[in-house]
N, C-alpha and C positions, 0 to 999 in steps of 0.2 A: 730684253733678255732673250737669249736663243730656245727656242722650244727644242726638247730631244723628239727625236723623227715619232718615238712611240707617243709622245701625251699629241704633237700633232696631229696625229692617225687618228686617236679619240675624241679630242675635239672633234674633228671634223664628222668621225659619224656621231658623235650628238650631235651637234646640229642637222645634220642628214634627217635625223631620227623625228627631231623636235619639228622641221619643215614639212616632213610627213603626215606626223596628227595633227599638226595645225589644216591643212589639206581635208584631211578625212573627218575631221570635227567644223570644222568650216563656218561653226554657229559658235564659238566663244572667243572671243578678241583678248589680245595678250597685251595690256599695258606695264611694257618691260619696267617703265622708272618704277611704277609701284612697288612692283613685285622685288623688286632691288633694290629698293628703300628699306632701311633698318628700322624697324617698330616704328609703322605707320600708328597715330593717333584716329583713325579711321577705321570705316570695316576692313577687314583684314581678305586678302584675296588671294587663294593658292594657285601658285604657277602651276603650268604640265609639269608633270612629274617626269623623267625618263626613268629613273629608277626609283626605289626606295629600299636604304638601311635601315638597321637599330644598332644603336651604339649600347655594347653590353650583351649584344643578345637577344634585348626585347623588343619585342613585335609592336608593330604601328597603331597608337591612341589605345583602347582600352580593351583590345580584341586576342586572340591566340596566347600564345606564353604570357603575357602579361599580366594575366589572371594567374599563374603560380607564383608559392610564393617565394619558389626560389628567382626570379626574376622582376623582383620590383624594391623599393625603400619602404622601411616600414619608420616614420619616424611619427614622434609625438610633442605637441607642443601646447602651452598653457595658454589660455586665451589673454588677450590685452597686450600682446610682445611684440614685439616687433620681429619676425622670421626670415630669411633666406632658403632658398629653394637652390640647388646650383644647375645649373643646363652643363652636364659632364658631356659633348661631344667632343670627339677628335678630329673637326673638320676646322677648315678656315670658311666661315659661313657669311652669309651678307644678311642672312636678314633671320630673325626667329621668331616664332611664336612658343605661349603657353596653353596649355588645353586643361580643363579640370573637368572630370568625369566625361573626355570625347568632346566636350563644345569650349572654344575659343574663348579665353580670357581678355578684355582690353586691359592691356597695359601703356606706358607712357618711360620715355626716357628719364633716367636718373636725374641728367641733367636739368631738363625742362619740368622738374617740380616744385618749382618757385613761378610757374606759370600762371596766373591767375584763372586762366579758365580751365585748370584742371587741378582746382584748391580743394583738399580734401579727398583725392583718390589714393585707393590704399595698394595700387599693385602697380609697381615700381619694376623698370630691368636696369640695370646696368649694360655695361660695354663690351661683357663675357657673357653676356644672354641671362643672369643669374634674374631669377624672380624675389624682389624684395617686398613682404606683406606687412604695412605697417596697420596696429591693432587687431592681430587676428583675433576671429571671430567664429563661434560654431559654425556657421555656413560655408567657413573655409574648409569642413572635413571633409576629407575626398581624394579621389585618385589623380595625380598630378603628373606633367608629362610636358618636355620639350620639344618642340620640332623647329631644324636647325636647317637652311638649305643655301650650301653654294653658288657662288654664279654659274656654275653649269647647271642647275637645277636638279642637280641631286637632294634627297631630304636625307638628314639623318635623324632620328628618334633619339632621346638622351633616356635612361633607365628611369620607368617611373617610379612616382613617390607617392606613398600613400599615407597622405597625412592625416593623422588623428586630432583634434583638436579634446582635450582634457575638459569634463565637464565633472565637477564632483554631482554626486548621487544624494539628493533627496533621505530625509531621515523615512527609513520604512514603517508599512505599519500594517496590520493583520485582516483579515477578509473571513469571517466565517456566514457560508452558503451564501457569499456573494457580496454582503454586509460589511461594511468598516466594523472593525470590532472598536466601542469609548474607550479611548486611551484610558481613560480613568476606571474604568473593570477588565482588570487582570482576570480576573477568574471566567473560566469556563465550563459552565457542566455540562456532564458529560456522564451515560448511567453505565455501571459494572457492566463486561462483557458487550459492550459496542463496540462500533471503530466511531473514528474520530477524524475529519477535513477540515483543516485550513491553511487559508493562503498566507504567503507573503509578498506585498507588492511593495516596490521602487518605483518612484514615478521619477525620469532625467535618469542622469549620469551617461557619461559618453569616454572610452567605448562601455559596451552595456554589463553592471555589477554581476558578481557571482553571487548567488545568496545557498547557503546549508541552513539544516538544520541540529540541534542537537538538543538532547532530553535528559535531564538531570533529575534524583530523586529528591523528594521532600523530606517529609514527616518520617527520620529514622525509626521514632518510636516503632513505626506500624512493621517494619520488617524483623523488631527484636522481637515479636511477638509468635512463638510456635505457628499457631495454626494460618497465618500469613507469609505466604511463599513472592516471591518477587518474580516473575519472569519481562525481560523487556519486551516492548510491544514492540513489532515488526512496523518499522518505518519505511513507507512508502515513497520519496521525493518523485514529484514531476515536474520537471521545466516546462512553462508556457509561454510559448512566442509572443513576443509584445515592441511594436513599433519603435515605440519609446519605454525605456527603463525595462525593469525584469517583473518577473512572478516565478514562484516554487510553492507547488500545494505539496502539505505533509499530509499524509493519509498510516492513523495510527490502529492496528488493528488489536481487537480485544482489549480495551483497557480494564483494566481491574482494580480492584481497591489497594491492593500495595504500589499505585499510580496516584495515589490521591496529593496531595498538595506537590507532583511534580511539575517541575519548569519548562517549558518549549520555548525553547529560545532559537528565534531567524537570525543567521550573521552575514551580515553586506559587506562585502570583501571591494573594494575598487584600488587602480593604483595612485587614485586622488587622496586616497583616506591614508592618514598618519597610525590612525585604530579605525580597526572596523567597526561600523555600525550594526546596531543588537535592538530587538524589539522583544519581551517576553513575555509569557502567558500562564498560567498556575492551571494545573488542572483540578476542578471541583467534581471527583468523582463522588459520582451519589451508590451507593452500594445498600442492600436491605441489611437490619441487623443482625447479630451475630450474641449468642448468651452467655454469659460464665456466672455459675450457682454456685458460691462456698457457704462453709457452716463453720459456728464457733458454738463447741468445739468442732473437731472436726471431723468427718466423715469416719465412719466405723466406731467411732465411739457412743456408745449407748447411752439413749436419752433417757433420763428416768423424770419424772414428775418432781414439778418444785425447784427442779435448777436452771438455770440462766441459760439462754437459747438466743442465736443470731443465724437469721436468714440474709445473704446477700447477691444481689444480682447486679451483676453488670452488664450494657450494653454497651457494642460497639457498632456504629451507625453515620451515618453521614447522608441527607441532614440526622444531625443529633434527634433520638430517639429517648422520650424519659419511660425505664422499666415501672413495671405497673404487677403486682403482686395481685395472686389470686389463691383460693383453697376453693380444691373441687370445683370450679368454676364460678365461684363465687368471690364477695370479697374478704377478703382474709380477717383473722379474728383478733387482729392491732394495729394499729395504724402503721403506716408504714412510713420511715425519712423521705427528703427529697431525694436523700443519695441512694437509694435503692434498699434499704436495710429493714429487716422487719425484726423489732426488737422483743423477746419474751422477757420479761423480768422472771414471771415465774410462772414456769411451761406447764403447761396440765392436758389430762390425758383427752380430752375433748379436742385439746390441737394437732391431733393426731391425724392425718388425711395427706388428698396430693396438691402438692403444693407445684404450679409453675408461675413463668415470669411472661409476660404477654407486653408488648409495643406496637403502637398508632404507629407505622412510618411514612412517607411519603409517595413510597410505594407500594402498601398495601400496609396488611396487619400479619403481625407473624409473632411467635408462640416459641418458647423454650422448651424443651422435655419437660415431661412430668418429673417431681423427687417426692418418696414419698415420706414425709417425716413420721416418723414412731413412736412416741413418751409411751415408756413403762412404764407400768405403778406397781406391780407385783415386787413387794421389797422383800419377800421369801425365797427372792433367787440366788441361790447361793456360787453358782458359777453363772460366770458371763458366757454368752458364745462366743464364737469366733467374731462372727458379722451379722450383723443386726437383718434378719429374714424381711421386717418390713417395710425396709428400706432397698428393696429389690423392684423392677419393674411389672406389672401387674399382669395376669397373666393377658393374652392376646394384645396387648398394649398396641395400638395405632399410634405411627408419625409419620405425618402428610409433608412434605417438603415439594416444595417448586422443583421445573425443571432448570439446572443451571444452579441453584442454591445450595448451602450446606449445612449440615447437622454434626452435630460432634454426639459422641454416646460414651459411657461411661461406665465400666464396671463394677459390681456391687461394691460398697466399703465393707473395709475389714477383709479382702483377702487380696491374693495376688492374682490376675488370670489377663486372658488377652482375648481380644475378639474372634470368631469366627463367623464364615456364612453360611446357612442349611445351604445347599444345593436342593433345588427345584425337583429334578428329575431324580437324584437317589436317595435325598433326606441326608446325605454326607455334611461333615460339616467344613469346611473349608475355613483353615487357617487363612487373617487378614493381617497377620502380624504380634510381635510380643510385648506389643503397649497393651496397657488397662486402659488409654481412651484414644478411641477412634474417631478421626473427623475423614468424612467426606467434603470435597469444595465440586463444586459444579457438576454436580450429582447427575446423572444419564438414567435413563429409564430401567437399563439394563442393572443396573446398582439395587433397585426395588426387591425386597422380600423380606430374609425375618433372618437377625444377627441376634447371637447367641455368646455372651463368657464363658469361658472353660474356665478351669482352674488348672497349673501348672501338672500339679501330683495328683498318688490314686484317690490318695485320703480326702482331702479336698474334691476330687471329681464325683467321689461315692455321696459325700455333701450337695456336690450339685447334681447327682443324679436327680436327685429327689425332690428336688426343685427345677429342674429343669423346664419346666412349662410353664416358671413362673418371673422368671428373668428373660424372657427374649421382647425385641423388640421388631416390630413387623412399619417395614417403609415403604411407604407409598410416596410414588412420584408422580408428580400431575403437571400439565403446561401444554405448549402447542404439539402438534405432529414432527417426529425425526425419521428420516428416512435414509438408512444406511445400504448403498455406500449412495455419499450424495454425487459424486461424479465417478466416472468409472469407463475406461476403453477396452473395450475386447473384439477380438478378432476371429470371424466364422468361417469355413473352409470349405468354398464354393458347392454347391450341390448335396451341403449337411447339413444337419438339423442345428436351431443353436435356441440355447435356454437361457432367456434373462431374469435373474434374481432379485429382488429386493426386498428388504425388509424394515417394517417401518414400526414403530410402537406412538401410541398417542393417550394421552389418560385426561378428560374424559374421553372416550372410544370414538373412531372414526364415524364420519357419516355419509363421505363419501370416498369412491378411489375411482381414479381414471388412468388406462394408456394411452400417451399419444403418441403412434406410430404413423410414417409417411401422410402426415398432412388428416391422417384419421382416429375418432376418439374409438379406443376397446373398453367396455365396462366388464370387470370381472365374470369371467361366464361365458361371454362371447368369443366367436371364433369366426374365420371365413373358411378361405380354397388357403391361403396362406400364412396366418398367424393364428393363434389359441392364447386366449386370455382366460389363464385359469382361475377357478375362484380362491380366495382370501381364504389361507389355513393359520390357524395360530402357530407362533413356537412355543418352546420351553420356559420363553421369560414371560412376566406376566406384562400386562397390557400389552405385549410385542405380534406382530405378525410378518406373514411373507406373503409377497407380491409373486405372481413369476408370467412371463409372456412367452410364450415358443414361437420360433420360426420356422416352417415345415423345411422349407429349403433355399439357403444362402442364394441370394444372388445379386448381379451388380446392382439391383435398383432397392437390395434392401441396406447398402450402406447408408450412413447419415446419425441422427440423434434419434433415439428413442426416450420420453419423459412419463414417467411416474408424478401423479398429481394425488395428494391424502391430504382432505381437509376433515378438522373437526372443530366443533363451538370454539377453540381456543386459536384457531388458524390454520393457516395452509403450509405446504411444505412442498420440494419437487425433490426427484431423483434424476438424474440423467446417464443414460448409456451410448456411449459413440460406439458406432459398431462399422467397423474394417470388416476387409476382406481381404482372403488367402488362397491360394491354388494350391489342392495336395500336392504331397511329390506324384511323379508317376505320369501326371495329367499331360496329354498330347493337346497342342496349342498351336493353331494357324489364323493367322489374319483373313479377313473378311475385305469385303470388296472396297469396305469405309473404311479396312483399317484398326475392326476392336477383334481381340484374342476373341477366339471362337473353340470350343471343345469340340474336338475331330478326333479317327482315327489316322488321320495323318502320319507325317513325319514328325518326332520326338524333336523339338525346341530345347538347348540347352536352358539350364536354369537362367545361368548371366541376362541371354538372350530375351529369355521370356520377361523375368525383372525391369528390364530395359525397355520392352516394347509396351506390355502392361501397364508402366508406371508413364510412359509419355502419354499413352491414350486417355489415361484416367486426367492428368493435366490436363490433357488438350479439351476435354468432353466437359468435365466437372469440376468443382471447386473443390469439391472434399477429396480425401488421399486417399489413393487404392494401394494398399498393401501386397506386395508377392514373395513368398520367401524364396 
């Protein structure tokens, strides 16, 4: 066949080209038959390259574009099948290879697999260079890729493939603190007011499962119930790197008792699976109890001697708590059922006293309000009251409540009125709302003092004038140390003073407080050349106090953390203040010889400017952020 004058021209300088590095390399020998032999059954051996293509676009073995994934095949396949790969060039080639992940594949002709000494090889070409994989296998996942090279010794690259081999995913199953959770204990406890971590692992599946979570409620009963509010607990998911299969830790914050018999359910999502797989957990929250006192009859109705009398307490508890009846701290004067009921056949004025309901739990021992029952026997009375006076709370009456716990309180029977609180500082009384019973849940120190019923009208109020000192209830909060605010960022304005606040309440009473400022402890009282650690003043609330540290004058080396440390018998507590800095307006700012803003009478730096050079230095210097407005 005639050559046109142009492909002549080219030939000729390839070979030019190809006699040249042969010359300049002069230490690797070129065995042409090789190399222009179609899928040697041998090691495989790459000619000089004069050039090199990519058919498609994509760049040569597993380097440059190749890695996007706009230039490569994404395909998937089930293991045990038998697969084709195709080598898409557009060259007329003599001879090709297959590469998986950069390193050469042996393969073997189509034809010659009826050869006995290559019985049992699973990667086959054809006569189009097409890679044929009989029984794929996991080890076959990987980035695939043909290299196709004409008798000129051109290469061309065919677009790779990056084949996934299908592995279904392992049934999952739960890790708490690191632990297999026994399949066969669903339940987990877990106390009121903690968080809660656990994993879900997958061991296998290829490519690698998605795992969520999700949290469904249990026992509706507990949400029908008033004084049980629901809020969801903030879920935390974090994915964990893992060679093989997956992991997702849930991190559930503040659990509470209207969490109790809920489900944590992990869902393994793969495209193996026809239904996702599900592993799930109950949660056993343990929470202290909780009291409810009725009366038959019922409340405001007057007890007289000789009639029929029911006392009832119920508790709500988890573990289950059985109520335990007392008079005056003692034990009461009839026995009492298993179901909580103390039954009078016929009441007499001797069972007259305070009556509450007291429970062993598993987290301590804890007590109902006092109620005090009344039997009249004066049967010369010829009008009733309104509401029975001895059935009001006593005067000074104490209830101790935990930190984090709750009490409910109850308005005398027999009239209408609604709670209020004295205030502290003016003896005011402060409306808490227009219910007759008030529950507190996870009561704060700041909650502490003494609550009071009003009655609605005058008539009534002139009634409780007069008793006024004799229906209030006085609450004491006791538990570890709280230190408000617990985190907190504020920013100082170079060359001023700055005052840090805290205020912490503890019941029983602190015993110790510390600052610790740049790497140094301040005890109340002490001061240097630069900081004043003032002493410990109470506030308004009772067991509450205030902390406060001053800074004579901001400067770059007083950025950083400053912590507040209040320990008492019950525990420790921290506070912490990140303290920024600020340049007022106004301030003239020139760079120094190293380059940090320096306060001069200089020339006036626009703000942009200053912002800009400020905020690089502080990068450049330190970790923490310097602030400029």
């Amino acid at each position: 066949m005639k050559r046109t004058p142009s492909l002549h021209y080219l030939l000729w300088i390839h070979m030019l080209l190809a006699s040249f590095m042969f010359i300049v390399t002069g230490l690797e020998s070129i065995d042409w038959n090789q190399s222009h032999t179609r899928h040697s059954t041998g090691t495989h051996r790459r000619s000089i390259r004069a050039d090199s293509h990519t058919n498609g676009g994509a760049a040569s073995g597993a380097s440059g574009a190749a890695n996007s994934e706009k230039n490569y095949i994404q395909l998937y396949s089930n293991q045990h099948v038998k697969l084709t790969l195709e080598c898409a060039v557009n060259i007329n080639f003599s001879t090709s290879i297959w590469l998986k992940d950069g390193q050469i594949v042996q393969t073997i002709l189509k034809d010659n697999a009826n050869n006995k000494r290559v019985s049992g090889h699973r990667f086959l070409v054809d006569n189009l260079g097409n890679l044929l994989i009989d029984n794929v296998r996991l080890e076959d996942d990987g980035r695939w890729q043909c290299e196709a090279e004409d008798p000129f010794g051109f290469v061309v690259n065919g677009k790779p493939i990056q084949l996934t081999v299908v592995d279904s995913p392992k049934k999952p199953y739960i890790l708490i603190d690191n632990r297999i959770l026994d399949p066969g204990n669903l339940f987990i406890p877990v106390k009121e007011n903690t968080d809660l971590t656990v994993s879900c692992v997958v061991d296998g599946g290829n490519p690698k499962p998605a795992l969520t979570w999700d949290l469904s409620l249990g026992s509706a009963a507990l949400l029908d119930a008033p004084e049980v509010t629901y809020q969801a607990p903030n879920i935390t998911e974090t994915v964990r790197e893992q060679k093989v299969g997956a992991r997702n830790d849930a991190r559930l914050e503040r659990v509470m008792r209207g969490h109790h018999n809920a489900t944590l359910t992990c869902i393994v999502h793969h495209l193996a699976l026809l239904q996702p797989l599900n592993v799930s957990l109950l949660l056993d929250v343990q929470y202290t109890p909780s009291f409810a006192i009725s009366r038959e009859p019922g409340f405001g109705f007057p007890i007289r001697e000789g009639m029929p009398v029911s006392l009832k307490c119920d508790v709500d508890a988890n573990p289950k708590a059985a109520p335990i009846w007392q008079k005056d701290d003692t034990d009461p004067p009839v026995q009492q059922t298993p179901d909580g009921f103390l039954n009078f056949t016929e009441i007499r004025r001797e069972h007259s006293g305070w009556y509450k309901c007291i429970s062993r739990h598993l987290l301590g021992r804890f007590s109902s309000i006092g109620y005090y029952l009344n039997v009249r026997y004066d049967m010369e009375v010829t009008q009733e009251p309104d509401f029975d006076v001895g059935e009001l709370s006593s005067p000074g009456r104490q209830l101790e409540v935990a930190l984090g716990g709750a009490v409910q309180l109850a308005c005398p029977p027999g009239i209408t009125g609604c709670w209020t609180r004295v205030d502290q500082g003016t003896g005011r009384l402060e409306p808490l709302g227009a219910s007759q019973e008030l529950r507190l849940d996870q009561v704060l120190y700041q909650e502490a003092g003494e609550y009071r019923c009003v009655a609605p009208n005058r008539d009534a109020m002139r009634k409780y004038d007069s008793l006024r000192s004799v229906h209030s209830v006085h609450v004491a909060i006791t538990g570890h140390p709280m230190i408000f605010p617990t985190n907190k960022t504020i920013t100082g304005v170079y060359g001023q003073p700055l005052t840090l606040t805290m205020e912490f309440c503890a019941n029983p009473t602190y015993n110790k407080v510390y600052w610790i400022a740049k790497d140094r402890v301040y005890r109340p009282g002490e001061a240097d050349t630069d900081i004043v650690a003032y002493a410990i003043t109470n506030t308004s609330t009772i067991h509450c106090h205030q902390a406060v540290l001053y800074i004579r004058k901001v400067r770059v080396s007083d950025i950083g953390e400053y912590l507040l440390l209040v320990r008492s018998p019950q525990g420790l507590s921290e506070g912490l203040f990140n303290v920024n800095m600020t340049y007022a307006s106004g301030y003239n700012v020139q760079l120094s010889s190293a380059g940090a803003p320096l306060m001069t009478s200089g020339v006036t730096i626009p703000a942009a400017i200053l912002q800009l050079l400020t905020s690089l230095y502080s990068l450049l210097l330190s970790p923490r952020t310097l602030l400029v407005r």
